[in-house]
C-alpha positions, 0 to 999 in steps of 0.5 A: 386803668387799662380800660375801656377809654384805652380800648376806644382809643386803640380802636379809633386809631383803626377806624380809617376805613370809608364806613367806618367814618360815615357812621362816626359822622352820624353820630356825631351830627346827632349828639351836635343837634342833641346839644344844640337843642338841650343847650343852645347853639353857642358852644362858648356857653354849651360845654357838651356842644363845645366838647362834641364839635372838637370830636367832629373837628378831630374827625374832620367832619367839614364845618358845613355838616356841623352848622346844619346839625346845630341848626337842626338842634336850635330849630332852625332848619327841620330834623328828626327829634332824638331822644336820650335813653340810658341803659344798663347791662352786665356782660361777661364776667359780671362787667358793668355796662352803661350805655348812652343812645340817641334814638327816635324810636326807643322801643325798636333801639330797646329790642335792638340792644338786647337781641345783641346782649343775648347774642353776646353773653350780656344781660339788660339791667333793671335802672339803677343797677350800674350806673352808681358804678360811674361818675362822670368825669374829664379824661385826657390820655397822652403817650409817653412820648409826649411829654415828660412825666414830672413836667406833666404832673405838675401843668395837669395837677397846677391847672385843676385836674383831680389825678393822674397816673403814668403806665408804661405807654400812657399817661392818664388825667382825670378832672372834674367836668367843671375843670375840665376845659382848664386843664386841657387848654393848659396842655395845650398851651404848652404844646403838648399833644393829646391822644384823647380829650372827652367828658367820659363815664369813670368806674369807681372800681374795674374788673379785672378780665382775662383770656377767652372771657376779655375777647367776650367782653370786647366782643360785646362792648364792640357790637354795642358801639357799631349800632347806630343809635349808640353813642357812648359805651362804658364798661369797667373791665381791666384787660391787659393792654396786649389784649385791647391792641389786639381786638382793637387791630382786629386780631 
């Protein structure tokens, strides 16, 4: 795909660095207590709260933060209360962008964002304008070096997931929300290492970005992720790998 779960992926390998974690933290202890209010706090039965407590494991988030946040979703302990708001843009090279935030002031995160689009080539779009680009979908990247490719396919497609498509580096899987959980415990199972597991936004079709116009979209797509109320930024441009290592290495 050559997209934007690839560029998250490059980049997160990047994100060693002290404030880089805190502000991951963050976020994540806001999307926990998001899941944990809409959805209970039993991650057995709360397949959001389940996906995000592994992201905050992976993270190494200490088990203590996690407790509190799903506390503070349950009612248990006060917190602050997070509204969910969805927003769709297009930046350069009319890509689509589709942006998920956790806000407890949505008129400030609103003027925020867009002071960002126009300082970065992109324009807020009216509801409806992109999201009907994506679906959501089960996305699992693993390198190469990890796994076979016919031994993959057939553990990936026998458990459940809907595709699968090998690149020079990478193999990529793609699963129904619903299969999701299946498919990756079936990897796991066999001891295979994933580089990426999340419930993710798919385009159903990209747009292919190159040059100066790919380092614009990066740009932007970047400046959206390191706001604090942004949880998750989808986009369906299709840069060159070089490029998203590139930007995502900080060259």
């Amino acid at each position: 795909m050559s997209g934007h779960s690839k560029w998250k992926t490059n980049k997160g390998k990047k994100m060693a660095a002290d404030a880089k974690k805190g502000a991951a933290y963050t976020k994540l202890i806001k999307e926990i207590t998001v899941a944990a209010r809409e959805g209970g706090g039993n991650p057995d039965a709360n397949i959001r709260l389940r996906t995000v407590m592994a992201r905050a494991k992976e993270a190494n988030m200490p088990s203590d933060n996690i407790k509190m946040a799903i506390k503070r979703g349950t009612g248990e302990l006060p917190g602050v209360i997070y509204e969910t708001v969805m927003y769709e843009a297009y930046g350069p090279a009319g890509v689509a962008i589709f942006i998920e935030a956790l806000t407890d002031n949505k008129n400030r995160t609103t003027a925020e964002l867009r002071n960002i689009m126009s300082k970065k080539g992109g324009n807020m779009a009216g509801a409806g304008s992109v999201s009907w680009m994506f679906n959501k979908k089960g996305y699992i990247l693993i390198e190469r070096a990890h796994a076979q490719e016919e031994e993959l396919m057939a553990i990936a497609l026998d458990s459940g997931a809907e595709d699968f498509k090998p690149d020079d580096k990478n193999y990529e899987i793609t699963t129904s929300v619903q299969d999701f959980e299946k498919v990756k415990q079936a990897l796991q199972d066999k001891g295979i290492k994933l580089q990426t597991a999340e419930i993710t936004m798919i385009p159903t079709s990209t747009i292919k970005v190159a040059g100066g116009e790919a380092k614009q979209v990066l740009g932007l797509v970047e400046a959206l992720e390191e706001h604090d109320d942004v949880q998750q930024v989808y986009a369906n441009f299709d840069i060159p790998d070089e490029i998203l290592e590139q930007m995502a290495a900080g060259s």
